[in-house]
N, C-alpha and C positions, 0 to 999 in steps of 0.2 A: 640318733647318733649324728643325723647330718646336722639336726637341727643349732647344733653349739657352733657349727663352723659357718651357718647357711645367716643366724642372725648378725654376728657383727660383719659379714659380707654387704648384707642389706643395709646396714647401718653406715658402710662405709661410703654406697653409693648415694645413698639419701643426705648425706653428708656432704658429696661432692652435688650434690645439685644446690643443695643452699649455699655452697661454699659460692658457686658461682653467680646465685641470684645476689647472696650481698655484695660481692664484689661490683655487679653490674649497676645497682643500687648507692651504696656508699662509697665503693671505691677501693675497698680497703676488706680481706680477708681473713685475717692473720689470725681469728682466734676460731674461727669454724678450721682452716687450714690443720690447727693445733690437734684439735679433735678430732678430723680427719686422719690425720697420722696414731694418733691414739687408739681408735677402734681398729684401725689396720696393723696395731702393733698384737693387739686384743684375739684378732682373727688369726693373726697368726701364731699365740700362745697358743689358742683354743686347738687350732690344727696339728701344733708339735705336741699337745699334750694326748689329743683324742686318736691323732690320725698313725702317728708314726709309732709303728713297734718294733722293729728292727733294731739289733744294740745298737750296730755304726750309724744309723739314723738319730737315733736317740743320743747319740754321743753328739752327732753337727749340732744337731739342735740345743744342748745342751752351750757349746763352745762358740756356735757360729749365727746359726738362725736367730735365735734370742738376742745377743748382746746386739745385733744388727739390725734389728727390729727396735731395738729400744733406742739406738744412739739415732735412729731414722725417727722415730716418737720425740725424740727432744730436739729437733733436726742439729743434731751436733756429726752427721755423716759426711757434709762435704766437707766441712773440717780436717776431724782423720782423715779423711781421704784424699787429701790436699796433702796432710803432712808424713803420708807414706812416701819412702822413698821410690823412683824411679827405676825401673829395670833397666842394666848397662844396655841392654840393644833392643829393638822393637821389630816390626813385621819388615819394614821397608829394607832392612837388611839381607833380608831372606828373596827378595826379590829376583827373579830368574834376569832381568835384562840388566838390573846392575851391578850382578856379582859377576866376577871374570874370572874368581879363583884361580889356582896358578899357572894358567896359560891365555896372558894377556895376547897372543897373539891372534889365537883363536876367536878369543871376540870380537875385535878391531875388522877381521873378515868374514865377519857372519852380517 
């Protein structure tokens, strides 16, 4: 049972050793890199297919795990991920020393 999620684990790591001998070697990785992403997209079908039996599991995996795995396989991720938009606000908004909400006076004497 493990064995389907255990080989292309192995294959990913064996992957990334040659990724970095040829790199050290020629310079240049980009198609062992390919592969790499490939068997890690592979590992991760193997895992949503074998491992997960829960319906809401099976539905992520269905919707989310996979197509993200695959747009990560054709490295087309920072891409979309670039062309999502922005959330209007971030953390640093929620920051306790620079909110003063509505008694500015309060904080000016703290």
């Amino acid at each position: 049972m493990f064995l389907a999620l255990l080989m292309p684990l192995l294959a990913y790591a064996f992957k990334g050793i040659g990724e970095t001998l040829t790199r050290s070697i020629f310079g240049s990785g980009a198609a062992i890199a390919f592969g790499k992403r490939v068997f890690l997209f592979l590992a991760i079908r193997s895992f949503a297919r074998d491992m997960l039996t829960d319906t809401l599991l099976q539905l992520l995996e269905k919707f989310v795990l996979i197509p993200v795995g695959a747009l990560y396989a054709l490295g087309l991720l920072d891409m979309v991920a670039a062309r999502q938009p922005r959330l209007p606000f971030s953390a640093r908004h929620f920051n306790s020393d620079e909110y003063h909400g509505d008694f500015p006076d309060l904080a000016r004497r703290t």
